[in-house]
C-alpha positions as CSV (number, residue, x, y, z in Angstrom):
1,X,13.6,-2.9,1.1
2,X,10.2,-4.0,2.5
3,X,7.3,-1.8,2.1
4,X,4.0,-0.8,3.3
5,X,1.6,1.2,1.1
6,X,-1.4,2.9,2.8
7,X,-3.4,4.0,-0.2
8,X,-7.1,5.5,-0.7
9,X,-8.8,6.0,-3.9
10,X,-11.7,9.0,-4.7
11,X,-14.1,8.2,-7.7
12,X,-16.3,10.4,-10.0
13,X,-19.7,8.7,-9.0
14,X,-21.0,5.6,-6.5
15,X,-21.1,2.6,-7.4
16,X,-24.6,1.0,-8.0
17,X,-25.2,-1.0,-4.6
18,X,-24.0,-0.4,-0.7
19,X,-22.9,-3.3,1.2
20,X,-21.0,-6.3,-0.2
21,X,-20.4,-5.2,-3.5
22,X,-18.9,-6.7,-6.6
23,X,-16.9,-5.5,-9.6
24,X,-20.0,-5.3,-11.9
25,X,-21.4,-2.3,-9.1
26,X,-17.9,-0.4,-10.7
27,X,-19.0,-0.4,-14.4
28,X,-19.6,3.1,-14.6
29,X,-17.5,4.7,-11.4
30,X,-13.9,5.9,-12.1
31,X,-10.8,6.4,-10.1
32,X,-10.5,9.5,-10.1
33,X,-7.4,10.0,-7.6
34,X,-5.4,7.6,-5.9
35,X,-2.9,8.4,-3.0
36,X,-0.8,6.2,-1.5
37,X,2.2,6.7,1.2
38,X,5.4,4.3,0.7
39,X,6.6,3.6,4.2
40,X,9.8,1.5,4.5
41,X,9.6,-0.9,7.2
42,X,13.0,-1.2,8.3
43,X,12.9,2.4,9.9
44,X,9.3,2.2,11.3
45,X,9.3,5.8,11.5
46,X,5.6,6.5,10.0
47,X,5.9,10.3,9.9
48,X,8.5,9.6,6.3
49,X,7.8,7.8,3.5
50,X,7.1,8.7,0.1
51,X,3.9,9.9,-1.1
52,X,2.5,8.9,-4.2
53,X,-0.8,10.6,-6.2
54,X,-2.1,9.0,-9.4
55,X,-4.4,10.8,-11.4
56,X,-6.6,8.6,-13.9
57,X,-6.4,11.3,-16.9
58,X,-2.6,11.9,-16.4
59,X,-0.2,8.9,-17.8
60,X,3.5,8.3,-17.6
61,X,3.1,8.2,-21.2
62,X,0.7,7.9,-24.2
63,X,-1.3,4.4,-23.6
64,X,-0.2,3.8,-20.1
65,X,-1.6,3.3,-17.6
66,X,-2.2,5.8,-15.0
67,X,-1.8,3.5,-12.2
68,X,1.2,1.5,-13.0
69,X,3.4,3.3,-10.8
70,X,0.7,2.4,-7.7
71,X,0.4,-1.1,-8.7
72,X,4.5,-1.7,-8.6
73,X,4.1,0.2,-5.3
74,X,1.5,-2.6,-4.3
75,X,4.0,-5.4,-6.3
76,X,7.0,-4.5,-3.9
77,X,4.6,-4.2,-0.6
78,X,4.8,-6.8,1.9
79,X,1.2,-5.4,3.1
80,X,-0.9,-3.1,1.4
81,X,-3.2,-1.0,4.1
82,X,-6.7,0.7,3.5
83,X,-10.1,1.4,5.3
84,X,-12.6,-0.2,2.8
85,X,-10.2,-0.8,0.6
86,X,-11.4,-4.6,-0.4
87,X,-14.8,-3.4,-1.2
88,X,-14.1,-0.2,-2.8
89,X,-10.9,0.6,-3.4
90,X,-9.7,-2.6,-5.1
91,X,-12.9,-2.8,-7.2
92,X,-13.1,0.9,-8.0
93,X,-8.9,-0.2,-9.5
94,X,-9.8,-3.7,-11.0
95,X,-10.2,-2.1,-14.7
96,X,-6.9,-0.6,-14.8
97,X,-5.6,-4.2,-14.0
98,X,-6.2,-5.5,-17.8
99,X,-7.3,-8.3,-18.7
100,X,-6.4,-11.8,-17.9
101,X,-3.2,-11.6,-17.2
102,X,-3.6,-8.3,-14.7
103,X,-6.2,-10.7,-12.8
104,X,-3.1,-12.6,-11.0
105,X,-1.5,-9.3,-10.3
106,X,-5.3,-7.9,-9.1
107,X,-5.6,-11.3,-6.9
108,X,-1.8,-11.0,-5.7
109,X,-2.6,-7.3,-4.6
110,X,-5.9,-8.3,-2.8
111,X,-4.1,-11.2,-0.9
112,X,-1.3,-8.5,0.8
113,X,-4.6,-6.2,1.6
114,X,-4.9,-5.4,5.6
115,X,-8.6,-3.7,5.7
116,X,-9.2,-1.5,8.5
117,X,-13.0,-1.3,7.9
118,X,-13.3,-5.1,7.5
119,X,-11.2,-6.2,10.7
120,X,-13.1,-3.6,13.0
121,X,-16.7,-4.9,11.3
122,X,-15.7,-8.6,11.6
123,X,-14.6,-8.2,15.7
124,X,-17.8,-5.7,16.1
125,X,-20.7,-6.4,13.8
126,X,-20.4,-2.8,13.6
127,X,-20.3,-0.6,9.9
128,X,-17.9,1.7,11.6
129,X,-17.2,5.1,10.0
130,X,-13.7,5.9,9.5
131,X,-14.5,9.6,11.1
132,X,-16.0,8.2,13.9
133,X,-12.7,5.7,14.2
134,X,-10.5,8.9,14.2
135,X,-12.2,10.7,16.7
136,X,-12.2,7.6,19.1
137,X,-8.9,7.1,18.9
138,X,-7.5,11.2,18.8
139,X,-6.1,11.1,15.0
140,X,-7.7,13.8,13.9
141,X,-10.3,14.0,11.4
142,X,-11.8,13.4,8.3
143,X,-11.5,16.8,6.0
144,X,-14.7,16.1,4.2
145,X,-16.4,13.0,2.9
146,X,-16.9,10.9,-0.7
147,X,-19.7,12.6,-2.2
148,X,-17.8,15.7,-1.4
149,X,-14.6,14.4,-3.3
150,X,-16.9,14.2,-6.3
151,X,-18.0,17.2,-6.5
152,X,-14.2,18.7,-6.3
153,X,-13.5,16.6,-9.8
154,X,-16.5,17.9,-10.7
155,X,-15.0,21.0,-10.4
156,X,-11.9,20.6,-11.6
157,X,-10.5,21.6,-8.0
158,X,-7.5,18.9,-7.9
159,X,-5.5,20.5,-5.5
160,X,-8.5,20.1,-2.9
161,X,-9.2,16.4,-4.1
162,X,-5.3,15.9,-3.7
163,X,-5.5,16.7,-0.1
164,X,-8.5,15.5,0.9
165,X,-7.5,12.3,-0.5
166,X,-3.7,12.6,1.3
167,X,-5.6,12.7,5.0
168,X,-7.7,9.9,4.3
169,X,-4.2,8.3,3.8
């Protein structure tokens, strides 16, 4: 069955640098959250699909990896949708790749990557906010922003960090 994920990922800090970043700005930023929405594209019907949150403390097991069930999400996509997602997202999730051999796997998930924010600044010249996007084209709106998703880890308020996460999705 083809696939489409839509993810987004929330992190406990910034990284170091705005603008074109690179993994070394993600040294000391976690994922805190990922969410992601399955959507099989035989149907095409976007309003099912199966949703998907990974925590980074909370493992299938002991020693696993939080994210493995994401990253076979991302393994059976044909395309793997995100706003940012090539400068953030993917970096922010690089560590949880391993070593070596997860740098294929890292690579083979980049390569099915459709960026929202990227397209929109590459025909514009224009940093747009995904808020503003929204509003423009009557899909609602943001529920809060980044700095605000840290501050609900901070807090311990998963739940809210969950859902925030889910309608940036």
């Amino acid at each position: 069955m083809p696939t489409v994920v839509v993810f987004d990922c929330e992190s406990d800090s910034r990284p170091s640098r705005t603008g074109q970043r690179g993994e070394q700005d993600f040294a000391f930023v976690q994922c805190t959250c990922a969410c992601a929405l399955i959507l099989d594209t035989s149907a095409l019907d976007l309003t099912s699909g199966s949703e998907l949150t990974c925590w980074r403390d909370i493992a299938p097991h002991k020693g696993a990896n939080p994210f493995k069930a994401l990253f076979e999400a991302f393994d059976d996509a044909e395309v793997i949708v995100g706003y940012n997602q090539l400068e953030f997202d993917m970096p922010l999730l690089r560590k949880h790749y391993g070593g070596h051999q997860g740098q294929e796997r890292y690579m083979q998930h980049r390569m099915k990557c459709l960026d929202i924010f990227s397209r929109v600044r590459a025909a514009t010249s224009q940093w747009p906010k995904l808020s503003d996007l929204l509003a423009q084209n009557n899909l609602g709106s943001k529920s809060g922003s980044g700095s605000n998703a840290v501050k609900l880890w901070e807090r311990g308020m998963r739940a809210d960090l969950e859902a925030y996460c889910k309608v940036d999705v």
